[in-house]
N, C-alpha and C positions, 0 to 999 in steps of 0.2 A: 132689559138693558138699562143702563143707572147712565146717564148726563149729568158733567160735571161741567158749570161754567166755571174759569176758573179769573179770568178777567178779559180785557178786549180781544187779546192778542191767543189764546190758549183756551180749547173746549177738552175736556176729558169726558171718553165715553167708554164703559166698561162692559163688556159683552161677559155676562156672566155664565154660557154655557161652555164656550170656548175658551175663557181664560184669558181674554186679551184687554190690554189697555191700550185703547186709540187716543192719540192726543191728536187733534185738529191745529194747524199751526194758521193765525190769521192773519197777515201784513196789514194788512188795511190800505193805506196809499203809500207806504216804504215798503217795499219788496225783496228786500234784504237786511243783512241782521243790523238791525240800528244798537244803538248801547241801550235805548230801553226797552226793545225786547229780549237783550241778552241780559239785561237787569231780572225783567220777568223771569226768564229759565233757571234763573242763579238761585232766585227764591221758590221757585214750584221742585226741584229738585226731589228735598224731603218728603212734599206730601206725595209725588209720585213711586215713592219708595215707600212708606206708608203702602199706599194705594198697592204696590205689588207683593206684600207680605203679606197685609190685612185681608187682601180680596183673592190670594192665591194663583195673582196672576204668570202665566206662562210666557206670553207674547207682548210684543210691547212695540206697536205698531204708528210710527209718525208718519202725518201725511199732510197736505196745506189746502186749506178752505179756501185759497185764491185760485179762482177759475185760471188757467192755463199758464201758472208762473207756481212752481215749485220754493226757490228761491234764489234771486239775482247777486247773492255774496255779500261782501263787504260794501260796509257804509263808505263811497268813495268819497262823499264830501266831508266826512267825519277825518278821514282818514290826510285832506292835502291840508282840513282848519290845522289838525295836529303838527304837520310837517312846519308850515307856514307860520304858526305861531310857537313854535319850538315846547309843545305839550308832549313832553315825550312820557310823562306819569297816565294821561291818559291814552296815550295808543298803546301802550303799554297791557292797562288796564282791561284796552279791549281785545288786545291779542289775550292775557289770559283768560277771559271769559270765554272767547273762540273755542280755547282750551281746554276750559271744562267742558263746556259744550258736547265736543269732540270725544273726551276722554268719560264720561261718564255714561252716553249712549254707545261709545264700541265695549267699554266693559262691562254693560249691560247692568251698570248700576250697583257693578260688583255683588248682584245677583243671581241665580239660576232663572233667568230667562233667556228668550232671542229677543232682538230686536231687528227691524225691517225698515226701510223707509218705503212710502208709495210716492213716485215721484210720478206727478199726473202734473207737468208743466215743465216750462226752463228750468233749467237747474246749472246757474253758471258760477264759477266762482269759487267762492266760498257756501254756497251752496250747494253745487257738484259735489265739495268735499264732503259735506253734511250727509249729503244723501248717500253717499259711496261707507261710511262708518259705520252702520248695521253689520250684522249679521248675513242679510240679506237687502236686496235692494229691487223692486218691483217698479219696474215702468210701464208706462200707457203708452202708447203707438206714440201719444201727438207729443210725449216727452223731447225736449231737446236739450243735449247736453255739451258745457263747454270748458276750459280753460283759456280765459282772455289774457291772463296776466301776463304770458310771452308778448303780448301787444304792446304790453307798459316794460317788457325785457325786464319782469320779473318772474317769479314762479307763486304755484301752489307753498305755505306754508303750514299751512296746520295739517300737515300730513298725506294730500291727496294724492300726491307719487305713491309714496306707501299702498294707502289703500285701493288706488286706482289698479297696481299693479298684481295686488293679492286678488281683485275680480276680472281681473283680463289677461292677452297672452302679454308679453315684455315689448316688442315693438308696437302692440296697436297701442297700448297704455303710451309709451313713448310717443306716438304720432299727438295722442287725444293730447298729453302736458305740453308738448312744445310748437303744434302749429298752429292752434288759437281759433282753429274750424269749430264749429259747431255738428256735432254729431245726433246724430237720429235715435233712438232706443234699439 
């Protein structure tokens, strides 16, 4: 098995019998996507695609090195500086990075792989969303999952309707976006 640091925030670990690449995701003390861990992902992209050509990878498995916090969403305080200071170039900038984010792990890298999230903590948010964009999505018992933004009488945008409703029936998907409970695995 080959360990890849790749900087604070991102460990790559590739299980060369089974074909998978593990990225480890690390918050550190911001536990949701800040603009420079979505910086980081913007740039590791290519080598991970690399990494799935070169090494024949099959699987392509995200999961978070922070004990019992998958990941808590959007930078809120990122997000009221922008409003507040009328930065609308930068929320902008971090809605599209969300973006690709989003769009390059459901397309699996525009690859022949799967990809899976292990979600072994909260996962609320923009998070939730994250985790729900695999292929597959694997939880831990102590996983819990939410959609707050009905609280702020906004919604999911980077697509978790969507994808919330392709892995569940139509009304529970409907309960999980709109009452702002926090759900169990």
């Amino acid at each position: 098995m080959q360990y890849i640091f790749l900087n604070n925030n991102l460990r790559i670990r590739i299980d060369e019998e089974f074909k998978v690449l593990w990225t480890g995701i690390h918050l550190k003390d911001k536990l949701y996507y800040s603009v420079k861990f979505l910086e980081n992902l913007t740039h590791i992209k290519e080598l991970i695609i690399y990494f799935i050509k070169h090494e024949d990878i099959k699987y392509v498995v995200v999961h978070s090195l922070n004990k019992g916090v998958w990941n808590l969403g959007g930078d809120l305080e990122e997000f009221i500086d922008c409003i507040r200071n009328q930065k609308r170039d930068n929320l902008s900038d971090y809605a599209y990075k969300c973006l690709e984010l989003v769009y390059n792990f459901n397309s699996n890298f525009e690859l022949d792989v799967f990809s899976s999230c292990v979600a072994q903590g909260n996962a609320f948010g923009g998070g939730f969303e994250s985790a729900l964009v695999g292929n597959y999505i694997i939880s831990e018992k102590s996983a819990k999952f939410s959609f707050p933004e009905s609280i702020f009488d906004t919604f999911p945008v980077i697509g978790g309707y969507s994808f919330l409703t392709k892995k569940n029936r139509f009304k529970k998907a409907q309960e999980v976006l709109t009452s702002g409970k926090t759900f169990a695995a």
